[in-house]
DRENDO-1510 file (C-alpha; in Angstrom, 1 decimal, always signed):
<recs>
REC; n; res; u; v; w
REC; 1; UNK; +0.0; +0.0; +0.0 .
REC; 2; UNK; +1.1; +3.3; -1.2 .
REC; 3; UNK; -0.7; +6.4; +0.3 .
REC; 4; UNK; -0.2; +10.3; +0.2 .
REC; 5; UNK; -2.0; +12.9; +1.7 .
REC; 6; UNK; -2.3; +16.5; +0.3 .
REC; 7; UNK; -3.7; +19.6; +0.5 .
REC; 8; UNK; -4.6; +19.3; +4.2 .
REC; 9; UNK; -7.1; +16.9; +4.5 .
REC; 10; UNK; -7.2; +15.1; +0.9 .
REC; 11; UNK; -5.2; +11.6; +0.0 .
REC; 12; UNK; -4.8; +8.9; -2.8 .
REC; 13; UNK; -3.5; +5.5; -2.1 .
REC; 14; UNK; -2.7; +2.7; -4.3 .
REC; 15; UNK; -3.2; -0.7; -3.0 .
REC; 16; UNK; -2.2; -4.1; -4.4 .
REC; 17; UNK; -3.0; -8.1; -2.7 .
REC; 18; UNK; -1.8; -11.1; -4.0 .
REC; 19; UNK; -3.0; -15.0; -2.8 .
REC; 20; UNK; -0.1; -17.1; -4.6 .
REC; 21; UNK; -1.4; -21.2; -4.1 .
REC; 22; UNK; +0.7; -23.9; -5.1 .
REC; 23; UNK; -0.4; -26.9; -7.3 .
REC; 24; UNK; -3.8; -26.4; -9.4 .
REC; 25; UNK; -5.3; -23.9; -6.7 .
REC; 26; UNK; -6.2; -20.7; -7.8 .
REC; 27; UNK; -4.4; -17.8; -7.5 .
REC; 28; UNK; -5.9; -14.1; -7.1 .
REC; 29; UNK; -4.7; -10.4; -7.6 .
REC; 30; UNK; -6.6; -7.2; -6.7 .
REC; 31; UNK; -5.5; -3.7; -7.1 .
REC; 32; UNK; -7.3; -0.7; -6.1 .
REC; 33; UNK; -7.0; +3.3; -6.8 .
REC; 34; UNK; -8.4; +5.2; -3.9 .
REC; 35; UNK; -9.0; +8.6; -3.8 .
REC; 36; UNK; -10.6; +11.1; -0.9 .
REC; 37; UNK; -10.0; +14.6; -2.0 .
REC; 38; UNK; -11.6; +17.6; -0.1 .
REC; 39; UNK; -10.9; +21.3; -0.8 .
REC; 40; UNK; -9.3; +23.8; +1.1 .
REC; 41; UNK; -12.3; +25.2; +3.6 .
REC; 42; UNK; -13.3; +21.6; +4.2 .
REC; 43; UNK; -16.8; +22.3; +2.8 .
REC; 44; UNK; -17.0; +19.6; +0.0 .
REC; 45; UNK; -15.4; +16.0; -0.7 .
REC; 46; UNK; -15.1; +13.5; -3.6 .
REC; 47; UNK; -14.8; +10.1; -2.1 .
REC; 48; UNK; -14.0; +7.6; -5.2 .
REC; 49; UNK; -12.3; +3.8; -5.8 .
REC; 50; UNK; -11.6; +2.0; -8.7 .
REC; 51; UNK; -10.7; -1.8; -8.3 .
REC; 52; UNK; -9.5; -4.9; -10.4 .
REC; 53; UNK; -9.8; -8.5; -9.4 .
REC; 54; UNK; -7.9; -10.9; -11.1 .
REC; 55; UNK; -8.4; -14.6; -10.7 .
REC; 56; UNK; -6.0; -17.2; -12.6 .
REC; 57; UNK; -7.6; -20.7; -12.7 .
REC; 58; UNK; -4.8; -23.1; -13.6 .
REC; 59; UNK; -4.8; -24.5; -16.9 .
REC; 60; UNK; -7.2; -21.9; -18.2 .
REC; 61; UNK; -7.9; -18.5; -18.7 .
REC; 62; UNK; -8.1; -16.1; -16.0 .
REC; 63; UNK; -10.9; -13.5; -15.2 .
REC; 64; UNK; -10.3; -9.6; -14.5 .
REC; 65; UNK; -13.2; -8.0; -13.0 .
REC; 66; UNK; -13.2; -4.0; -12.3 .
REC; 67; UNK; -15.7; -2.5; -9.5 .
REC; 68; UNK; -16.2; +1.8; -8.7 .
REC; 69; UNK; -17.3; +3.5; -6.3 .
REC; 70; UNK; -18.1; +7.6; -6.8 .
REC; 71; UNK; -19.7; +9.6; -3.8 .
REC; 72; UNK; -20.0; +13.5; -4.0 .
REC; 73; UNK; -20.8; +15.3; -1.0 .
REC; 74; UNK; -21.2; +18.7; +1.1 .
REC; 75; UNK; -19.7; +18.0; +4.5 .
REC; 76; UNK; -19.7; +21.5; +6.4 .
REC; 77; UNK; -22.8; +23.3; +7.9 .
REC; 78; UNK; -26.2; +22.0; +9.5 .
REC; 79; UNK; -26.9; +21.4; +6.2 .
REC; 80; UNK; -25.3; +18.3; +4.2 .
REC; 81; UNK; -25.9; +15.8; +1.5 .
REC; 82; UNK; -24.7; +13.4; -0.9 .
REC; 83; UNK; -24.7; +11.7; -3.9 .
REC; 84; UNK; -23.6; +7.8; -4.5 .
REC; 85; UNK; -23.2; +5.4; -6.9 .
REC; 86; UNK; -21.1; +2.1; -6.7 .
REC; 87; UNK; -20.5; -0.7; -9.4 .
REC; 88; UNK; -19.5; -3.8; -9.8 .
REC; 89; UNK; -19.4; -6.0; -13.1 .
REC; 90; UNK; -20.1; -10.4; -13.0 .
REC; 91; UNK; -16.3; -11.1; -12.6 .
REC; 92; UNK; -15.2; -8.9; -10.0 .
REC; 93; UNK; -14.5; -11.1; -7.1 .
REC; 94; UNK; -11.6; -10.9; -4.1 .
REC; 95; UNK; -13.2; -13.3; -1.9 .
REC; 96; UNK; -9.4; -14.7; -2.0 .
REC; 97; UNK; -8.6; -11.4; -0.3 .
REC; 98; UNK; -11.7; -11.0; +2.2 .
REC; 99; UNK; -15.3; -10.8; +1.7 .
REC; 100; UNK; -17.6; -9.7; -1.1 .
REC; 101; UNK; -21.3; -11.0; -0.7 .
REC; 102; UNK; -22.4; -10.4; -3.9 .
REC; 103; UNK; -21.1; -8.4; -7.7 .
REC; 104; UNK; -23.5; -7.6; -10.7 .
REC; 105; UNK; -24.6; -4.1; -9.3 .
REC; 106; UNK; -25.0; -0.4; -10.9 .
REC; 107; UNK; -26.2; +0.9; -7.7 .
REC; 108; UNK; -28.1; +4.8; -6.7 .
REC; 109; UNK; -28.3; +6.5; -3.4 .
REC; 110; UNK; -28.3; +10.0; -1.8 .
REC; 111; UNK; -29.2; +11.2; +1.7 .
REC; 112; UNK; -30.0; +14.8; +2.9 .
REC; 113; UNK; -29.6; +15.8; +6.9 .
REC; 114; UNK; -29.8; +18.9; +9.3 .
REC; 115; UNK; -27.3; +18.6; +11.6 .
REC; 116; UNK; -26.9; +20.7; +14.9 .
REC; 117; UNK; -23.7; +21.2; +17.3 .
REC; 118; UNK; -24.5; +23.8; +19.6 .
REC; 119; UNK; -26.3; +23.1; +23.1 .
REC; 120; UNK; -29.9; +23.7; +22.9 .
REC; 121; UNK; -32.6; +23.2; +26.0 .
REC; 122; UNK; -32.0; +19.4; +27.1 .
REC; 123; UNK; -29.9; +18.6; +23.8 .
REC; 124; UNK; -26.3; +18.8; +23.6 .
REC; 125; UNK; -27.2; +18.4; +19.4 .
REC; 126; UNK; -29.5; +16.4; +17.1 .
REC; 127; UNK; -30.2; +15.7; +13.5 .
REC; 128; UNK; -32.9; +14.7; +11.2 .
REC; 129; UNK; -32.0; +12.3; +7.9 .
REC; 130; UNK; -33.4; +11.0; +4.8 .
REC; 131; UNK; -32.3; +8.8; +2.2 .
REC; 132; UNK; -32.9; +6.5; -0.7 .
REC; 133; UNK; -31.4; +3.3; -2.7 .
REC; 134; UNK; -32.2; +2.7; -6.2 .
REC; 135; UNK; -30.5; -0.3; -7.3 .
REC; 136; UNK; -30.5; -2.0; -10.8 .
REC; 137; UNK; -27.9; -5.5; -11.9 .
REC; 138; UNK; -25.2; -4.6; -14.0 .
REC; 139; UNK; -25.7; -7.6; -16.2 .
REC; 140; UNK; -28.7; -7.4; -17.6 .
REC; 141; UNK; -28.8; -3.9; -16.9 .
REC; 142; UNK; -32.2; -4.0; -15.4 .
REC; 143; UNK; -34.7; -2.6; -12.5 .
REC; 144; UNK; -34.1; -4.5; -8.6 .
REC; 145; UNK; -35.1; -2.5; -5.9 .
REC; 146; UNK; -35.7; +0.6; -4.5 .
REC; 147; UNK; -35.9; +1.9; -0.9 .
REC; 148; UNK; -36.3; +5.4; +1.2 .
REC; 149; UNK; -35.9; +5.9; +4.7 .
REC; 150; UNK; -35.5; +8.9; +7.4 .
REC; 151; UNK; -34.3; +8.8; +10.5 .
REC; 152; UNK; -34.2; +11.2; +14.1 .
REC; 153; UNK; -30.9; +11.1; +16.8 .
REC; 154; UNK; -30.1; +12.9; +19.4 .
REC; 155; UNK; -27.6; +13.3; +22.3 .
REC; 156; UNK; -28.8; +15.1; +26.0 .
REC; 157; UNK; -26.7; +17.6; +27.8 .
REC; 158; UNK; -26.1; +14.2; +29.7 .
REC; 159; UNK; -24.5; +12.7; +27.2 .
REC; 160; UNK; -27.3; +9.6; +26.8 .
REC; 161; UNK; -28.6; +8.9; +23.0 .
REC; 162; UNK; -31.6; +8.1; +21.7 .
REC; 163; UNK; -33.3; +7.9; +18.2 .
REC; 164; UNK; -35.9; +6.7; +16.0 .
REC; 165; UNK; -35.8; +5.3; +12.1 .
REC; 166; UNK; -38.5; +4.6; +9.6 .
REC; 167; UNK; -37.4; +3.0; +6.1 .
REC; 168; UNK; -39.8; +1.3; +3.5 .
REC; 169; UNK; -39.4; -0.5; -0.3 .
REC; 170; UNK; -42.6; +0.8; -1.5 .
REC; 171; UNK; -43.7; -1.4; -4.8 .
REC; 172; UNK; -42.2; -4.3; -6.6 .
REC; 173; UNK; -38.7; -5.3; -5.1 .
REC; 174; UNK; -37.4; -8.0; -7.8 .
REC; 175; UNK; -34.7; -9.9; -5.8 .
REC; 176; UNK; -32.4; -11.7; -8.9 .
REC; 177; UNK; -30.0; -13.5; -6.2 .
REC; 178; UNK; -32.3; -15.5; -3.7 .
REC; 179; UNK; -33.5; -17.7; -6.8 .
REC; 180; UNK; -30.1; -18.6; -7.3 .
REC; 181; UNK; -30.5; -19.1; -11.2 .
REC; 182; UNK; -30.6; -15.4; -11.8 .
REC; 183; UNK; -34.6; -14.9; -11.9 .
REC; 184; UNK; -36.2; -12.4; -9.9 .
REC; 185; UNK; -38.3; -12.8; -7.0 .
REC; 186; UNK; -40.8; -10.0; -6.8 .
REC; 187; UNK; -42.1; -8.9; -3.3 .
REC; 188; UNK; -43.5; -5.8; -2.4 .
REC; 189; UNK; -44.4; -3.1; -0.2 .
REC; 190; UNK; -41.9; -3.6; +3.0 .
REC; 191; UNK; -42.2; -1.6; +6.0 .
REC; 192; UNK; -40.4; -1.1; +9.4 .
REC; 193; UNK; -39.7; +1.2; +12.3 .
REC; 194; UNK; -37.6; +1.1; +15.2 .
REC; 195; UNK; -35.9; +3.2; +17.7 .
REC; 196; UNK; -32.5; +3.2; +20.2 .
REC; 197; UNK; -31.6; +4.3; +23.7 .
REC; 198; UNK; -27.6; +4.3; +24.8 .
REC; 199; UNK; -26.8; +5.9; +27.9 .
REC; 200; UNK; -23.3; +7.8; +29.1 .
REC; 201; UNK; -20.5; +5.1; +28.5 .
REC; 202; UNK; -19.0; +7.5; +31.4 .
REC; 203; UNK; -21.3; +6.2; +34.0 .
REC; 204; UNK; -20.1; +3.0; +35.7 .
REC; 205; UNK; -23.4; +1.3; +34.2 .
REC; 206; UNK; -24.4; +2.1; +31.0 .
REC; 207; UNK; -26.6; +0.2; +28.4 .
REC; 208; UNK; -27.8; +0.3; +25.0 .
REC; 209; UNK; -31.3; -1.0; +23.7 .
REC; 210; UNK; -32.4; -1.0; +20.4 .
REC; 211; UNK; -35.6; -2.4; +18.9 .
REC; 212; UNK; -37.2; -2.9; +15.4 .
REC; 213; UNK; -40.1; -4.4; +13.9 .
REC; 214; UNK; -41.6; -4.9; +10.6 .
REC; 215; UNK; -44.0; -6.1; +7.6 .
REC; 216; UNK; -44.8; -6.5; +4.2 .
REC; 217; UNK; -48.0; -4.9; +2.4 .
REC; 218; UNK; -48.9; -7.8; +0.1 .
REC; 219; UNK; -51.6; -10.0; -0.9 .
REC; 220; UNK; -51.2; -13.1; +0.0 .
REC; 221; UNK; -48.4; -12.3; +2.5 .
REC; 222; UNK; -48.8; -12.3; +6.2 .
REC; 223; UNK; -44.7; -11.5; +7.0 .
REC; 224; UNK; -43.6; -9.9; +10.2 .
REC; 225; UNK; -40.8; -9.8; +11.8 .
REC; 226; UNK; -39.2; -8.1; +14.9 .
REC; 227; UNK; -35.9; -7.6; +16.3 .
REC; 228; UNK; -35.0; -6.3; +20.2 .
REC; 229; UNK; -30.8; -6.1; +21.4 .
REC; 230; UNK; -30.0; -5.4; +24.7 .
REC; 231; UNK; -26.7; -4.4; +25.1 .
REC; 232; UNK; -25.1; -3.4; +29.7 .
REC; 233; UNK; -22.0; -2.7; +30.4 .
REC; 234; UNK; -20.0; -2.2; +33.3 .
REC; 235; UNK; -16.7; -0.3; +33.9 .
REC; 236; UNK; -15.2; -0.8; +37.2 .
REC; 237; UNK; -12.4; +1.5; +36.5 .
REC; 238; UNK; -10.2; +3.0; +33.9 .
REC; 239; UNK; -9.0; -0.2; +33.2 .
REC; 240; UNK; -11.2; -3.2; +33.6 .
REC; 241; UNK; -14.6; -3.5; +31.4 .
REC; 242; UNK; -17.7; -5.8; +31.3 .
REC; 243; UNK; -19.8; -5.9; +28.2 .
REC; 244; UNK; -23.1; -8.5; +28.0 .
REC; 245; UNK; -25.1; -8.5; +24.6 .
REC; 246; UNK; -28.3; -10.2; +24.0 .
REC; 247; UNK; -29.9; -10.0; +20.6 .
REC; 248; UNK; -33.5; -11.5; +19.8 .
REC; 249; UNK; -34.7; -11.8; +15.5 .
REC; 250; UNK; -37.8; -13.7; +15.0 .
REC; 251; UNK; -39.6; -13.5; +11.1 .
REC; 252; UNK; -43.1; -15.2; +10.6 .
REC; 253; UNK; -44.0; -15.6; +7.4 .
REC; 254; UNK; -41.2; -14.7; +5.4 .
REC; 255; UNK; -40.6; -16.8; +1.6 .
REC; 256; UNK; -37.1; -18.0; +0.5 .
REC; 257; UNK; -34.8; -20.7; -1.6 .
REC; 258; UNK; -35.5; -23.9; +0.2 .
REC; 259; UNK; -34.0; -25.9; -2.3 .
REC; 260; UNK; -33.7; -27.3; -5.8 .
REC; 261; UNK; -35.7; -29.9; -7.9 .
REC; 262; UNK; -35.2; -30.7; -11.7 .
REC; 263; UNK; -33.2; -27.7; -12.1 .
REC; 264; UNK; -35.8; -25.9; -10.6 .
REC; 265; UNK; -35.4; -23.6; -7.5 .
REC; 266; UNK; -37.9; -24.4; -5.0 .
REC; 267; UNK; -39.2; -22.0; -2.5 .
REC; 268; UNK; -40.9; -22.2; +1.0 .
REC; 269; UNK; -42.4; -19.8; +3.5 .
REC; 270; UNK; -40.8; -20.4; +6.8 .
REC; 271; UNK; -40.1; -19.1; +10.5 .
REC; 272; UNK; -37.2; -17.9; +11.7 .
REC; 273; UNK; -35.5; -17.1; +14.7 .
REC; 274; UNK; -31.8; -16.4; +16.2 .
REC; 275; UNK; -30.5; -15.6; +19.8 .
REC; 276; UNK; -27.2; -14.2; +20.6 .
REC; 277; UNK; -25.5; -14.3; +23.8 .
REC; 278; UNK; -21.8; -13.0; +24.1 .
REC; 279; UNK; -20.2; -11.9; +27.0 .
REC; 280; UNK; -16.6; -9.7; +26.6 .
REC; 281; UNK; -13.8; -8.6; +29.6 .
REC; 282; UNK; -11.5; -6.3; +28.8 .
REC; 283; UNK; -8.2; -5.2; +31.1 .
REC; 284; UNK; -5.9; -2.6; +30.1 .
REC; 285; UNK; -2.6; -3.1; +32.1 .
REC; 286; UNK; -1.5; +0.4; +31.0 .
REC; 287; UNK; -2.2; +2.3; +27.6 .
REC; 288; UNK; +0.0; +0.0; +25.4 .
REC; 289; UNK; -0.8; -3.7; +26.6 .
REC; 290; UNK; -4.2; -5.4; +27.5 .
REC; 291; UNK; -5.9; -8.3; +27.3 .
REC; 292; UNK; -9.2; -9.7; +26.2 .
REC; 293; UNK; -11.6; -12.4; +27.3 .
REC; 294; UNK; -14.6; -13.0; +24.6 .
REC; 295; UNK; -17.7; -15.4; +24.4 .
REC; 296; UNK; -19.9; -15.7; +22.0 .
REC; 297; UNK; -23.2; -18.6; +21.0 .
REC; 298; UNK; -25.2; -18.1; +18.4 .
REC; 299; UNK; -28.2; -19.7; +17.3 .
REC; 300; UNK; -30.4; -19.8; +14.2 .
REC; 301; UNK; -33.3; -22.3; +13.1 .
REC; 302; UNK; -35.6; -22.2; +9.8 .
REC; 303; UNK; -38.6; -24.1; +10.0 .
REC; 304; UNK; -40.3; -24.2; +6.6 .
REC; 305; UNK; -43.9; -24.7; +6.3 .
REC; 306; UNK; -45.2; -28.0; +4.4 .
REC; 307; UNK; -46.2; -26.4; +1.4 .
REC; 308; UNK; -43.9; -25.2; -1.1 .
REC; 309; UNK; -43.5; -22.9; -4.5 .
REC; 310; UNK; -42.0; -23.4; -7.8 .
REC; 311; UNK; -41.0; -19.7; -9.0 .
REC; 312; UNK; -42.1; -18.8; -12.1 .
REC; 313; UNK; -40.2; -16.6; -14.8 .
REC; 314; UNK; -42.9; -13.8; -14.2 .
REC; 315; UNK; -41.2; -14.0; -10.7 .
REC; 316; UNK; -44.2; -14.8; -8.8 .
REC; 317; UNK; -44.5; -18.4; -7.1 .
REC; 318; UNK; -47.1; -21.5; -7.6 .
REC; 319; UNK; -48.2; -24.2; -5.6 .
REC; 320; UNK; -49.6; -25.8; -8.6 .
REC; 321; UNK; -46.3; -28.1; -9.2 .
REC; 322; UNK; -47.2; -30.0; -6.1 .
REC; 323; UNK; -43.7; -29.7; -4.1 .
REC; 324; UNK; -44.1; -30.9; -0.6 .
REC; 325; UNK; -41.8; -31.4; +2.4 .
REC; 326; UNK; -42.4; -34.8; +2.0 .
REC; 327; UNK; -41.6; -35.4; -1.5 .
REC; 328; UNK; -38.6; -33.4; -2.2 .
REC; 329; UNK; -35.4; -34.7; -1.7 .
REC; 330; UNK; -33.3; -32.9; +1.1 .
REC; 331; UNK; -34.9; -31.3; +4.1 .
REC; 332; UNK; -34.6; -27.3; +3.9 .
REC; 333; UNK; -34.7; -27.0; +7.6 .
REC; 334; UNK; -32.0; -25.4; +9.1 .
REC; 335; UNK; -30.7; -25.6; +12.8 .
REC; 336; UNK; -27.2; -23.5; +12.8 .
REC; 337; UNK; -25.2; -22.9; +16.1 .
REC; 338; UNK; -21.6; -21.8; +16.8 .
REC; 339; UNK; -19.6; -21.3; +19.9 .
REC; 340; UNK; -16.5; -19.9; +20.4 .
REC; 341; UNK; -14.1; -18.0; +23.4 .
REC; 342; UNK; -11.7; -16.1; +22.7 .
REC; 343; UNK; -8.4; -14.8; +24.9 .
REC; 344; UNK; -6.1; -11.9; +23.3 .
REC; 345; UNK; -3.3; -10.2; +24.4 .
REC; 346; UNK; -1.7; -6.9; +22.6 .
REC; 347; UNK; +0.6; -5.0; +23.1 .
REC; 348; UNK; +1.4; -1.6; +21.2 .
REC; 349; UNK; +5.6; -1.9; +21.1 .
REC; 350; UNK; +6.1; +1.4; +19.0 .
REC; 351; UNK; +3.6; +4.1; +17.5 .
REC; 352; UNK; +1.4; +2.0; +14.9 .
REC; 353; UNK; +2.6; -1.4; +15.6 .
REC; 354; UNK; +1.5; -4.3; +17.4 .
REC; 355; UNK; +2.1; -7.6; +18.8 .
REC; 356; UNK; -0.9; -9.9; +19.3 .
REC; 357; UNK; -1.3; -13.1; +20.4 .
REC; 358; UNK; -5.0; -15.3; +20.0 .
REC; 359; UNK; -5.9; -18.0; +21.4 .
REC; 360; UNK; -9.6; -19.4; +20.0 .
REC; 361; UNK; -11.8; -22.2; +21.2 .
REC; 362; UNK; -14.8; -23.3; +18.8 .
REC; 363; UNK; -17.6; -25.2; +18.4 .
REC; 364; UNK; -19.7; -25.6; +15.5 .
REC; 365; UNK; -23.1; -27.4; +14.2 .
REC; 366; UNK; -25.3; -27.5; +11.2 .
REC; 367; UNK; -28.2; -29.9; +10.8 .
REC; 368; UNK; -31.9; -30.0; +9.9 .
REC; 369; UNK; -33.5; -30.0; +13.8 .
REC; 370; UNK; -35.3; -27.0; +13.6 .
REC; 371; UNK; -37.6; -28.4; +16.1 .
REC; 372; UNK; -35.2; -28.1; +19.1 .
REC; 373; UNK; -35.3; -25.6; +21.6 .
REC; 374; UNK; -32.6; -23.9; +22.7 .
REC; 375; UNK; -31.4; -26.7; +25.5 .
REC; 376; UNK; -31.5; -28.9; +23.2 .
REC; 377; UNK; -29.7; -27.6; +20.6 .
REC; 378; UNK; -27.0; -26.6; +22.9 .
REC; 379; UNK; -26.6; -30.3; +24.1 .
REC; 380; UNK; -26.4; -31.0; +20.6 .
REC; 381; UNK; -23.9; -28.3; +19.6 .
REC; 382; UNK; -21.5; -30.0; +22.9 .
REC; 383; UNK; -21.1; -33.1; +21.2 .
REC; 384; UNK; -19.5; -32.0; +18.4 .
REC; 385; UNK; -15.5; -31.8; +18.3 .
REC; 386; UNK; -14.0; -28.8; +19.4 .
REC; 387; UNK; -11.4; -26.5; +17.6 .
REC; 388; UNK; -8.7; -24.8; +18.9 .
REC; 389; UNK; -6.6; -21.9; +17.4 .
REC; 390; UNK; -3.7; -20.4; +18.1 .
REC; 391; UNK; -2.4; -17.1; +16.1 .
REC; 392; UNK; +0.5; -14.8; +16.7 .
REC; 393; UNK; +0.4; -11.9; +14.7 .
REC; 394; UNK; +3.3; -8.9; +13.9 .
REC; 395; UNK; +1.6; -5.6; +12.7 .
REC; 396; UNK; +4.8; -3.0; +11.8 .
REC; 397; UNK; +4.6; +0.6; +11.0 .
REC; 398; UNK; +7.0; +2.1; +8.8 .
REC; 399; UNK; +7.8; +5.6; +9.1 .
REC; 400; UNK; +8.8; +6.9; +5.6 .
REC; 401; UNK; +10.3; +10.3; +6.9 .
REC; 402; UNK; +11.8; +8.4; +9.3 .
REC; 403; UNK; +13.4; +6.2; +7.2 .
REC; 404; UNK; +15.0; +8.9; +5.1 .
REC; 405; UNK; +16.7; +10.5; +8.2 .
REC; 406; UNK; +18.2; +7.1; +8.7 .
REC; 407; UNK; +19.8; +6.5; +4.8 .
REC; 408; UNK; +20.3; +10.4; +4.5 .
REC; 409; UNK; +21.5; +11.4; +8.2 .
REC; 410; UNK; +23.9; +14.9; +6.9 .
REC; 411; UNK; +20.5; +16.1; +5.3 .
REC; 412; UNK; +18.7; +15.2; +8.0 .
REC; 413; UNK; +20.9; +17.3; +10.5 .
REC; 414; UNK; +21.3; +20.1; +8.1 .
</recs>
């Protein structure tokens, strides 16, 4: 990586990856120009990326993919907005490299706000949002979904949050991935609301609790869904920290891939719900080492109902093919757990560098009991075999300036 900053606040950087695999692996480049340039009163910015995947299958040809991202925006006053638009063509991938859920987009968005930063009444500031997403595939280059959305925060002159959001995908949503054989599945008319609390991390206790809930407009459809996190923490002192997280997502009624017969995707309406627990202790020893204790279980089940859909190419589904749980040939149900604790230590040995050591216990689970509760899938999930990890990893800042003081020390001095 290769960055430089200029003209106060603005910088381009230049970054190149490379996965080299022995025998017939594949092997996979990426290179990316990136670019945040903001003039001189700090009023305005131009935020862009342009980026090239290249993967080389052995023994035949390779594919470059390019992706972009462009967002224009005023970033000084009460007043601010944007402009966005990010792309991505069917061959860009650097899943060798990290994560990328998903290419084929020519994506749309801009957002508006009124921003405050002066005390006023009980409010240390607020501000007031809007936004929408209009979305199309890059390949065909066709319509996929739109959605709008505004939203309300605020801090106190007590330093406690809170806030409310509203978003919605009013009309025909055409979904071209969950088919997985590039047809669209058309929903329409979503709608949810929700709102946050988070008081003073200063405080010895402090908590955050945020809660959502939503549904879909349709004939035909009966989806809702709801979503409630519950986040205390306790700081005992400048040093030690205690963080629990609970998180709750139940969906009734919502219609996915369930699985595939005769080259035909089959679909389902299904429940669905996932718990979280995690529980996190933190220790600094002083402000360059400190260690870390981590749990975390999650647990997701999808129960389908017995009826199923064929989709059609209009992108609306049938029962009229017949498709049962009982005469399809895997079970879609889905009963998904994972454990895992982990123990870190770092330590900060010079100004941007780190030593860190990781030590990770795991356990993992995937079957079709969607019927278990959560006992039970938790004596299931102990039976499996457990995985353990052990990292150690060097993170070394170079100093450029420095670095020419060292090869040139008579300039340096003079």
């Amino acid at each position: 990586m290769v960055d430089q900053q200029f003209n106060g606040n603005s910088s381009v950087s230049l970054i190149n990856t490379n996965v080299l695999r022995e025998g017939h692996f594949r092997d996979a480049n990426a290179t990316a120009l990136v670019a945040n340039i903001i003039n001189k009163r700090n009023t305005y910015s131009v935020a862009t990326d342009l980026r090239m995947s290249n993967v080389n299958y052995q023994n035949t040809n390779s594919e470059t993919g390019f992706s972009s991202y462009l967002k224009l925006a005023k970033i000084h006053g009460n007043l601010r907005y944007s402009l966005e638009h990010s792309f991505a063509d069917t061959k860009f991938d650097i899943n060798d490299l990290g994560l990328l859920l998903r290419n084929n987009y020519n994506n749309f968005s801009s957002d508006i706000s009124y921003q405050t930063f002066e005390p006023s009444g009980n409010l240390n500031n607020y501000s007031v949002s809007t936004y929408f997403n209009y979305n199309r595939l890059a390949k065909p280059n066709v319509y996929a979904q739109f959605n709008l959305g505004a939203s309300y925060q605020a801090t106190t002159t007590n330093l406690d949050g809170f806030g409310f959001n509203l978003s919605a995908e009013p009309g025909k949503q055409n979904d071209y991935f969950e088919s997985r054989d590039g047809r669209p599945f058309i929903y329409e008319n979503y709608t949810s609301a929700g709102g946050w609390i988070s008081s003073n991390y200063n405080r010895i206790f402090a908590f955050d609790f945020r809660v959502n809930a939503g549904s879909m407009f349709e004939d035909g459809r009966d989806l809702f869904n709801y979503d409630i996190e519950v986040e205390p923490r306790l700081r005992l002192n400048d040093k030690l920290l205690f963080i629990y997280q609970f998180y709750y997502d139940f969906t009734n009624g919502g219609r996915g891939f369930a699985t595939q017969e005769d080259n035909q995707p089959i679909f389902g309406e299904r429940n669905r719900q996932i718990i979280t627990n995690s529980v996190s202790v933190n220790y600094a020893f002083n402000p360059y080492k400190s260690i870390a204790l981590s749990f975390r279980h999650y647990w997701d089940t999808v129960k389908y109902d017995d009826d199923l859909f064929t989709l059609l190419d209009s992108g609306r589904l049938t029962t009229a093919s017949g498709y049962t749980l009982d005469n399809i040939s895997s079970d879609p149900d889905i009963n998904f757990s994972t454990w895992n604790i982990d123990l870190s230590y770092s330590w900060q040995f010079a100004p941007g560098s780190f030593l860190t050591a990781l030590y990770r216990n795991q356990l993992f689970n995937l079957d079709t009991l969607a019927e278990y509760n959560y006992s039970e899938s938790v004596d299931t999930l102990f039976e499996q075999p457990m995985q353990h990890t052990l990292s150690v990893r060097l993170q070394y800042f170079i100093d450029f300036n420095g670095m020419k003081s060292i090869f040139n020390p008579n300039k340096s001095d003079s």
